[in-house]
N, C-alpha and C positions, 0 to 999 in steps of 0.2 A: 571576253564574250563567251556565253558558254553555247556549244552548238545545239541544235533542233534535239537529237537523238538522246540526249542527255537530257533536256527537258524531259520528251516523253519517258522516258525510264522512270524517273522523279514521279512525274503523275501516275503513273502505275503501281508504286511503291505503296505498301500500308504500311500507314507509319504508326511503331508501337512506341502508345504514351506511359507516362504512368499508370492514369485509371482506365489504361488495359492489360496491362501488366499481369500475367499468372498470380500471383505474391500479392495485388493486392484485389484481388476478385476471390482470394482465399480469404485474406482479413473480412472481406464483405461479410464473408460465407460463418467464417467462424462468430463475428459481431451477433448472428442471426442466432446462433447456437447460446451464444451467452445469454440473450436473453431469456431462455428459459428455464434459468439456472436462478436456483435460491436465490434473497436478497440477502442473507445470511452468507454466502459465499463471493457474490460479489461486491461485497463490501473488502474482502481482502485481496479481491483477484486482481492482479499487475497485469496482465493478457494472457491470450492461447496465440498458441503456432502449431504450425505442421510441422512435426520431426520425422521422416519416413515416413509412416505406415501407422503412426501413432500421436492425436491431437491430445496434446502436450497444455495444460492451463498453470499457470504460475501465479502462485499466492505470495500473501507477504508474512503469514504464518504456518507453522508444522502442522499446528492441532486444527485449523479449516483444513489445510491441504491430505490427512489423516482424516479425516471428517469426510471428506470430500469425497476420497477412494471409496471408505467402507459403503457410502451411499450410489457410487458409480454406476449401479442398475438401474436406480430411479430415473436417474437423470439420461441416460441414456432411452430408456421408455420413455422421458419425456422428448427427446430430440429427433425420435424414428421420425415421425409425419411432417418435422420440419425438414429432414434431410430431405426427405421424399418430396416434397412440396416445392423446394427451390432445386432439385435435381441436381444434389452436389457431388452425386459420384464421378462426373467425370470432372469438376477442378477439386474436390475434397472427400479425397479415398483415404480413411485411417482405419484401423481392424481394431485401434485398444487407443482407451483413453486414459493419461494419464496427469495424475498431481504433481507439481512440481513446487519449491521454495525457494526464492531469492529475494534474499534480506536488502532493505536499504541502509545504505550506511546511516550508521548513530553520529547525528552534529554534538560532538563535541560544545558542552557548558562551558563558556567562559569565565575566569576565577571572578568571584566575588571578593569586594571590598569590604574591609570590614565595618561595620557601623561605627562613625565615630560618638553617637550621639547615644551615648551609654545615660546609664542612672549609676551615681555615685552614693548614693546611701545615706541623703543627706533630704531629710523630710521629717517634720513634725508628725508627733502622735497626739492624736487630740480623743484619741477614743477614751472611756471614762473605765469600761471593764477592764478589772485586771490579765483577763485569759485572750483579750483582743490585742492589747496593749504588750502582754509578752510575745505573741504571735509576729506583730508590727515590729519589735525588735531584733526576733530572729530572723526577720527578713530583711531589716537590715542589713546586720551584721554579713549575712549572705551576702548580697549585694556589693558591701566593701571588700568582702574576702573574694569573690570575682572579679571586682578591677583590680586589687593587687595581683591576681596571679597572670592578667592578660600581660600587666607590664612587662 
């Protein structure tokens, strides 16, 4: 049984959930920031975080995330009045923004079989010119000197 005293402490308590969370009323804040970034860069962008003092965006390529920086004044004049508007200095204080890259890993192709349903070189020539008809030959002949050397 738990005593009175210990209830009421309990109902006193604020109790911190997730979506109260510092970390994720930053994501809120940064999600607002992204949208007013290129559709040319977020086609590449993995997300942004706060690294110190510095909002941090991660692409999935060098030449956006280079791209990205040299344009960082733009985009920055476009984000003053949303900073402003949603009053992110006191949970999203950063002084420099920067690009950043991290690659997904490459899935690995798995081997291919080979085609068993080859051409053996073995087809009538019914063509009447002689320069179609030599043509038809030498592509046979190809043809059978390529399954010889598979074997």
């Amino acid at each position: 049984m738990i005593p009175n005293a210990q209830i009421k402490q309990a109902d006193n308590l604020n109790p911190a959930t997730l979506f109260t969370h510092p970390k994720m009323a930053q994501s809120k804040l940064i999600s607002k920031l992204i949208e007013a970034m290129d559709e040319r860069y977020k086609k590449f962008l993995l997300y942004g975080t706060l690294e110190g003092v510095a909002l941090c965006f991660y692409f999935s390529h060098n030449g956006i995330a280079y791209e990205f920086m040299e344009k960082v004044d733009e985009f920055r004049a476009k984000i003053i009045p949303i900073y402003k508007k949603y009053n992110m200095r006191e949970t999203l204080y950063f002084t420099t923004i920067k690009a950043k890259t991290k690659h997904r890993p490459i899935k690995k192709a798995e081997p291919k079989e080979p085609n068993q349903e080859r051409a053996k070189g073995t087809f009538e020539i019914e063509a009447r010119d002689p320069a179609i008809q030599s043509a038809f030959k030498k592509l046979r002949e190809t043809i059978k000197n390529s399954h010889k050397e598979q074997k």
